[in-house]
Each structure stands twice: as C-alpha cells, then as structure tokens.
N, C-alpha and C positions, 0 to 999 in steps of 0.2 A: 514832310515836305522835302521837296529833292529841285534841285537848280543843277540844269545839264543844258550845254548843247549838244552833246553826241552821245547817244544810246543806241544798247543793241535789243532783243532780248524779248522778254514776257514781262509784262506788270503782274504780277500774284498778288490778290489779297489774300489778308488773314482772319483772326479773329479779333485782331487791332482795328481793323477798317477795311474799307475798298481803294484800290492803291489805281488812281487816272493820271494819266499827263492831262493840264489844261496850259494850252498855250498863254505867254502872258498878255497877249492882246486877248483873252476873252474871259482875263480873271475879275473884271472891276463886279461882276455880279456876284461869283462866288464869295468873290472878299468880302462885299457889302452884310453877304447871308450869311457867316460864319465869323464874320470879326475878325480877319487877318492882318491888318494893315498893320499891327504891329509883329508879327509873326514875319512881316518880308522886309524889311528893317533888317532883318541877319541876312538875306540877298542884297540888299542894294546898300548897305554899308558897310565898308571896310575895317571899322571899329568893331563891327559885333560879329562872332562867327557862331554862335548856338544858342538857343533859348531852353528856356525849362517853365515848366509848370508850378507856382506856387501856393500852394493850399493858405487862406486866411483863416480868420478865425471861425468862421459859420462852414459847413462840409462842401455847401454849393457857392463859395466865394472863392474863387481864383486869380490870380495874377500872373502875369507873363512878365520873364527875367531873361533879359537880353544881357549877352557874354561877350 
C-alpha cells in the first residue's frame, strides 16, 4: 500500500501482486473485501508509520503490527 498525492510513472506488478491506484473515496468496498481498516491506521495516524505481518501460532492465523 502507497499514500501519494503526486505521482508520475507506470504501476508494474509483480510476482507479489497486482500493483492499482484506488482512489480513497472508492476504497470503503475494497477495504470491507480484504480487511484493511487496520492496514490505513499507518495513513491516517501520526503515531504509526508501518505495519508488519505476524504469524500466530496455527500457519493460517495472522495479525497485523502497527509501528
């Protein structure tokens, strides 16, 4: 995830993912289908500037660590 007002350039995906701008007035659906709300917590607060991925203790149980 990328937070810009001024870009130039090419989006390129990879073998990470498919790389889109979505404007934030038309994220409330993607966010909903993908569980972001805490993911944009490091955009809209001054407190946190990155997140990480944390593996629990089952292979498919994750949590998100906000910095």
């Amino acid at each position: 995830m990328f937070k810009t007002d001024k870009y130039e350039g090419t989006l390129r995906s990879s073998d990470e993912g498919e790389m889109r701008w979505i404007d934030r007035d038309n994220l409330d659906d993607y966010v909903l289908v993908n569980n972001f709300m805490d993911l944009l917590k490091v955009f809209d607060m001054d407190c946190y500037n990155e997140f990480m991925y944390e593996r629990k203790d089952r292979e498919n149980d994750w949590i998100i660590r906000l910095y």
